[in-house]
C-alpha positions as CSV (number, residue, x, y, z in Angstrom):
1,X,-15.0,-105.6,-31.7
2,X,-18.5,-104.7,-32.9
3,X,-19.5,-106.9,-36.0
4,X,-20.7,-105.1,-38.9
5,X,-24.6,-106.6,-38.3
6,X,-24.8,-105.4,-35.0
7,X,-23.8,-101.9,-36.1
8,X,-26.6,-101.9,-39.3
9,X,-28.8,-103.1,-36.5
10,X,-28.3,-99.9,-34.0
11,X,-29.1,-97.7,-37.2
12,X,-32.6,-98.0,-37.2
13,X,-32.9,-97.7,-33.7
14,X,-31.0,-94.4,-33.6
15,X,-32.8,-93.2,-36.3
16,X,-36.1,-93.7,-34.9
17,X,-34.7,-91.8,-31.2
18,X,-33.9,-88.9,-33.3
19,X,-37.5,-89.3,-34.7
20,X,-38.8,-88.7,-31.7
21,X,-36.4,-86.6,-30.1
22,X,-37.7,-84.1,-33.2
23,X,-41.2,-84.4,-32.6
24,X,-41.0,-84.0,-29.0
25,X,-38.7,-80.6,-30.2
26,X,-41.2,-79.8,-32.4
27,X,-44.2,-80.0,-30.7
28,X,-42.3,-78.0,-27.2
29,X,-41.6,-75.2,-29.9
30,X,-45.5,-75.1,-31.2
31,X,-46.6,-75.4,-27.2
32,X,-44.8,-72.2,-26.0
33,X,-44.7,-70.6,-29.3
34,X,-46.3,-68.0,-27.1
35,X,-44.4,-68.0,-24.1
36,X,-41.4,-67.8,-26.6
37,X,-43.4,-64.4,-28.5
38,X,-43.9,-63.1,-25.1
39,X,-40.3,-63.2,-24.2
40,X,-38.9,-62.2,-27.9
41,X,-41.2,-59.4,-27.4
42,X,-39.3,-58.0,-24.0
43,X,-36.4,-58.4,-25.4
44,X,-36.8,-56.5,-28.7
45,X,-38.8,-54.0,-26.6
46,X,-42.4,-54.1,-26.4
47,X,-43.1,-51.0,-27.4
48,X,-40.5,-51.2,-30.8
49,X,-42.4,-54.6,-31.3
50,X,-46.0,-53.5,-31.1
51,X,-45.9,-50.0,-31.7
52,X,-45.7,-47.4,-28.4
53,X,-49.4,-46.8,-28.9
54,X,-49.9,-50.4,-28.2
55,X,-48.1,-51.3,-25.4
56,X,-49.9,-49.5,-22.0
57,X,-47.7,-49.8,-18.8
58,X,-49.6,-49.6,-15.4
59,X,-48.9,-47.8,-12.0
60,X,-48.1,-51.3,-10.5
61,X,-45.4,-51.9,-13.3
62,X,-47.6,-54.5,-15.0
63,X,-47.9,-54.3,-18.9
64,X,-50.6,-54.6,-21.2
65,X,-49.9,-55.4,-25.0
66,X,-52.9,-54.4,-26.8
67,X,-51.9,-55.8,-30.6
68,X,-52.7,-59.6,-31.3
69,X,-52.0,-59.4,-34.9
70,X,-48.4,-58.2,-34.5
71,X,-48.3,-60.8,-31.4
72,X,-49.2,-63.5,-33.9
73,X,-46.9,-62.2,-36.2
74,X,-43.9,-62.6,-33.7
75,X,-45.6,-66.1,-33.0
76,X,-45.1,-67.5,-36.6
77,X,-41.2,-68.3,-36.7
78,X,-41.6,-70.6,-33.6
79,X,-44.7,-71.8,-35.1
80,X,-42.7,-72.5,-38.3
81,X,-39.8,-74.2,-36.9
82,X,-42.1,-76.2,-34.9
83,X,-43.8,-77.8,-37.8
84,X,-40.9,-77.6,-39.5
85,X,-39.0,-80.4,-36.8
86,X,-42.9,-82.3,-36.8
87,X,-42.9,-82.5,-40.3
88,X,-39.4,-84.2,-40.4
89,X,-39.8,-86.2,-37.5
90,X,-42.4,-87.8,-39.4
91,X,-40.4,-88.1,-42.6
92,X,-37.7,-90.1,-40.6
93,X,-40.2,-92.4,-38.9
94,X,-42.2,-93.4,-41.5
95,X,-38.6,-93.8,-43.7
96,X,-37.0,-96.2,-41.0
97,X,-40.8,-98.2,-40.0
98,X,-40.6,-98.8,-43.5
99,X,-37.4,-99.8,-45.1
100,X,-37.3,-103.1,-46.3
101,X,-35.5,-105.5,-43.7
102,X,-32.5,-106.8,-45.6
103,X,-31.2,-110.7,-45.4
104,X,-27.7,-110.8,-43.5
105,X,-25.2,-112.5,-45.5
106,X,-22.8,-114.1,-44.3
């Protein structure tokens, strides 16, 4: 059986992976915030997304999307939730580095 100080002493450990498992989430979702536009964009349909006289599709079948506002704009909820998961990553780190160790009774 696990005694109730070994358990209180995991706590802060677990909290501070989950620190870091956010920040490592949040900072993968502000990375490819633009690979993620890109494929939220094909999805939707470029030309719905950026307007048809936007979007310019070659003989090869490449595409060309010719609006980087309304990119950034479909950029902004990863951006969000990225900083979003940063910013509470560092909440939880800074809260468990600095709780006040408390004496074991006993």
């Amino acid at each position: 059986m696990h005694e109730k100080g070994d358990r209180a002493g995991r706590r802060p450990l677990l909290s501070l992976v989950a620190a870091i498992g956010c920040g490592l989430l949040g900072l993968g979702l502000c990375v490819l915030s633009g690979r993620l536009m890109l494929l939220l964009i094909h999805f939707v349909g470029e030309e719905r997304a950026l307007g048809p006289q936007n979007v310019y599709r070659l003989d090869d079948g490449a595409v060309l999307l010719t609006n980087p506002g309304a990119m950034v704009m479909w950029m902004l909820p990863f951006l969000a939730l990225g900083i979003a998961f940063l910013i509470a990553a560092c909440v939880l780190a800074l809260r468990v580095l600095t709780r006040p160790k408390r004496e074991r009774s006993g």
